[in-house]
LUMBA-328019 format. One line per 3 residues: number of its first residue (from 1); for each residue z, x, y of N, C-alpha, C, O. Coordinates in steps of 0.1 Angstrom, whole numbers. Layout:
<sites>
NUM	Z,X,Y,Z,X,Y,Z,X,Y,Z,X,Y | ... $
</sites>
This chain:
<sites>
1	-761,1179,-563,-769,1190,-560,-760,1202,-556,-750,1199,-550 | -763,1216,-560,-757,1227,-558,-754,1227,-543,-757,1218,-535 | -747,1238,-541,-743,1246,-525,-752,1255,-525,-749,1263,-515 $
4	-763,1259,-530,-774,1270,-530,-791,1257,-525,-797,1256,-515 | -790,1251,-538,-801,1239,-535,-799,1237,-524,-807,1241,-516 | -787,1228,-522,-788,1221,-504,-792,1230,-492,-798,1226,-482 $
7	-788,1245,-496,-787,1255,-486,-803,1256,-485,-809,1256,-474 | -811,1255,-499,-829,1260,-500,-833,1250,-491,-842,1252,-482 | -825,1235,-493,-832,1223,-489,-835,1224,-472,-846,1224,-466 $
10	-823,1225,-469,-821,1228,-451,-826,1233,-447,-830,1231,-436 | -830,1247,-456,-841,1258,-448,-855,1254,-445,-863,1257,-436 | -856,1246,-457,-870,1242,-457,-870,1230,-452,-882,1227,-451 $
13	-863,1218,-447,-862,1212,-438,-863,1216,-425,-870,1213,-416 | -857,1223,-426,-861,1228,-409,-868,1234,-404,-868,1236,-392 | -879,1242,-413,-888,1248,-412,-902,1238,-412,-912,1240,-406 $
16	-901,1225,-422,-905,1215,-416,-908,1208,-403,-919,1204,-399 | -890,1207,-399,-889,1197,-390,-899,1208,-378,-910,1203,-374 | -898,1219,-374,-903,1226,-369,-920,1227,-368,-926,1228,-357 $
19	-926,1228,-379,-935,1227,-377,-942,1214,-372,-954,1214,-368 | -933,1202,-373,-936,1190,-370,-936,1192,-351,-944,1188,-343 | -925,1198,-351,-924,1194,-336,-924,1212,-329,-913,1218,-327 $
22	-936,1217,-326,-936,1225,-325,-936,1234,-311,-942,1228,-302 | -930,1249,-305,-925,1244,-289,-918,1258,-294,-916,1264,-304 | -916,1262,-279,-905,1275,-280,-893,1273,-278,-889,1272,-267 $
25	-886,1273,-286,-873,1270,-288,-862,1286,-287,-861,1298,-291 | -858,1282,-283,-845,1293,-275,-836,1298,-290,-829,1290,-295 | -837,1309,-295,-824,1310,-305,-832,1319,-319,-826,1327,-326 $
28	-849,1314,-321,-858,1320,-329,-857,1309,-343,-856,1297,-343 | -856,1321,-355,-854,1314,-368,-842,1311,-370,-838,1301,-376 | -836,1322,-364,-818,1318,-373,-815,1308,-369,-810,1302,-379 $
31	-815,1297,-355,-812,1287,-350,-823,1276,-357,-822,1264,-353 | -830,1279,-363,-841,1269,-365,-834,1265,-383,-830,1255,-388 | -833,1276,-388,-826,1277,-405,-814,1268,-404,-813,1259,-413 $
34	-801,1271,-389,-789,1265,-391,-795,1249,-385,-791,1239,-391 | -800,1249,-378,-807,1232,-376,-808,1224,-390,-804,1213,-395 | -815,1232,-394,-824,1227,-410,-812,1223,-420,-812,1213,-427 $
37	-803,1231,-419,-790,1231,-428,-782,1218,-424,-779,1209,-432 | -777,1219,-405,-772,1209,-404,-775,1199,-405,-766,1190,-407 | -792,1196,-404,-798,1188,-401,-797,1180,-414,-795,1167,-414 $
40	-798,1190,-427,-802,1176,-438,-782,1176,-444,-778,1170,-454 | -776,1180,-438,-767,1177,-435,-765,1160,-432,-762,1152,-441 | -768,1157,-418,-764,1147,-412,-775,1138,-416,-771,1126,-412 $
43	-786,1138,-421,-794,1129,-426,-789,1125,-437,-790,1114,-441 | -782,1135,-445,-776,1125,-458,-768,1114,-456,-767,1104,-461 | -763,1120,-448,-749,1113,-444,-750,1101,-438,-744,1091,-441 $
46	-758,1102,-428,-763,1086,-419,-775,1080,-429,-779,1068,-429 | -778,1088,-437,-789,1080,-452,-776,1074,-457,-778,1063,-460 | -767,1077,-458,-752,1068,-467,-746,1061,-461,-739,1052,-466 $
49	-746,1062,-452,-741,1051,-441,-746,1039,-436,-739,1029,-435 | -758,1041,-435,-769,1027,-433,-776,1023,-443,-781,1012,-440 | -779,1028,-455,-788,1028,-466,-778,1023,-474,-779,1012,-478 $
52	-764,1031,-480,-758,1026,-485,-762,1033,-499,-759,1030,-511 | -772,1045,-492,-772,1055,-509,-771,1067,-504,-771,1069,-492 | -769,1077,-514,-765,1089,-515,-776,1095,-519,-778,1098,-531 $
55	-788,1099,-505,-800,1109,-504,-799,1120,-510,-808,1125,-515 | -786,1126,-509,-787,1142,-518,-781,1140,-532,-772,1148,-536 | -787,1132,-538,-781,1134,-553,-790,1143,-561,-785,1149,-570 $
58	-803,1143,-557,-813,1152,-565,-821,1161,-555,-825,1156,-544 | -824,1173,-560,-835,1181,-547,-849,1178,-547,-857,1183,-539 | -853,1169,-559,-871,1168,-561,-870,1155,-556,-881,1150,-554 $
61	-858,1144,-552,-856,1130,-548,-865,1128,-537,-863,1138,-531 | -875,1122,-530,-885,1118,-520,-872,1114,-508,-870,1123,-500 | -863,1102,-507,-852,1102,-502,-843,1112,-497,-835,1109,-488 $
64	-844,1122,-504,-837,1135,-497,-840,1142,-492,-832,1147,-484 | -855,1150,-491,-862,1151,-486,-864,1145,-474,-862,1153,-465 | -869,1133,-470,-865,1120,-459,-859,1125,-453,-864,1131,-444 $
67	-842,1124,-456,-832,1128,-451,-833,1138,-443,-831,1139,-430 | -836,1147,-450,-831,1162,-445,-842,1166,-435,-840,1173,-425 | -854,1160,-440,-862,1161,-426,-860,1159,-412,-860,1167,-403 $
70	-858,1145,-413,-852,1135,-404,-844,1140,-397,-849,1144,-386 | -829,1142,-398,-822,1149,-396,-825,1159,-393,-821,1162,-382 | -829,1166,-399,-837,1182,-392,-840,1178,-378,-834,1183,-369 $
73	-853,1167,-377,-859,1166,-364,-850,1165,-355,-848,1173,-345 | -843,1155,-359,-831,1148,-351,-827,1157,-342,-828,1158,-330 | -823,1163,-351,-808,1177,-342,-819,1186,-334,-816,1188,-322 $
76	-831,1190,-339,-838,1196,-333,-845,1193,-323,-855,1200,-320 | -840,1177,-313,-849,1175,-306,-833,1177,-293,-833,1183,-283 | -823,1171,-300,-810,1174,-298,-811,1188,-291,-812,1190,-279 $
79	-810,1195,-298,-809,1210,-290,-819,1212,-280,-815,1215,-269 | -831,1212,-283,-842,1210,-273,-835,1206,-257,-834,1214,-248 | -830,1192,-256,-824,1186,-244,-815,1196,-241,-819,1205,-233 $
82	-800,1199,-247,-790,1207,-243,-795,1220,-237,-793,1225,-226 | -806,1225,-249,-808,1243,-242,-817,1240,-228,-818,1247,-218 | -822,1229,-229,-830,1229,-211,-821,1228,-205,-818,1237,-198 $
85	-813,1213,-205,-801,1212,-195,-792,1229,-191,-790,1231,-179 | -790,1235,-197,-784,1245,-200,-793,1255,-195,-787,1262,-186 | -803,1259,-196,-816,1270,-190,-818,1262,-179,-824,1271,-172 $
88	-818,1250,-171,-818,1244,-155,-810,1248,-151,-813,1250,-139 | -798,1250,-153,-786,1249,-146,-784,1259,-142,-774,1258,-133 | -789,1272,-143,-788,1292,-141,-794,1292,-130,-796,1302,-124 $
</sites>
């Protein structure tokens, strides 16, 4: 998959994972877009790691998609914890 695809993928993963888990999150879109990016990022990756396949080989794949969601959530529940720890502590 391209470096533009993956970039579409992420956004829209994380605009996903977002809507899934929905909440005021500290940072707006731009933090929610770079989530989505990282996010199907590291879902590929731990999709290749434990699965033992490579989720981003195609962008219409159901599996990559998976991924990138997943990982979307992931990180996005991730930051959630940090930015409170971090907004308690002021």
């Amino acid at each position: 998959m391209g470096i533009i695809a993956f970039l579409i993928l992420g956004l829209l993963a994380g605009a996903i994972a977002k809507a899934l888990l929905p909440g005021d999150d500290p940072g707006g879109i731009i933090v929610t877009m770079i989530i989505g990016v990282v996010g199907a990022f590291i879902g590929g990756f731990l999709g290749g790691l434990l699965f033992d396949v490579n989720p981003v080989d195609e962008f219409f794949s159901l599996s990559t998609w998976l991924a990138a969601i997943i990982g979307s959530i992931v990180l996005l529940l991730i930051y959630r914890v940090v930015a409170s720890k971090r907004g308690a502590g002021r």
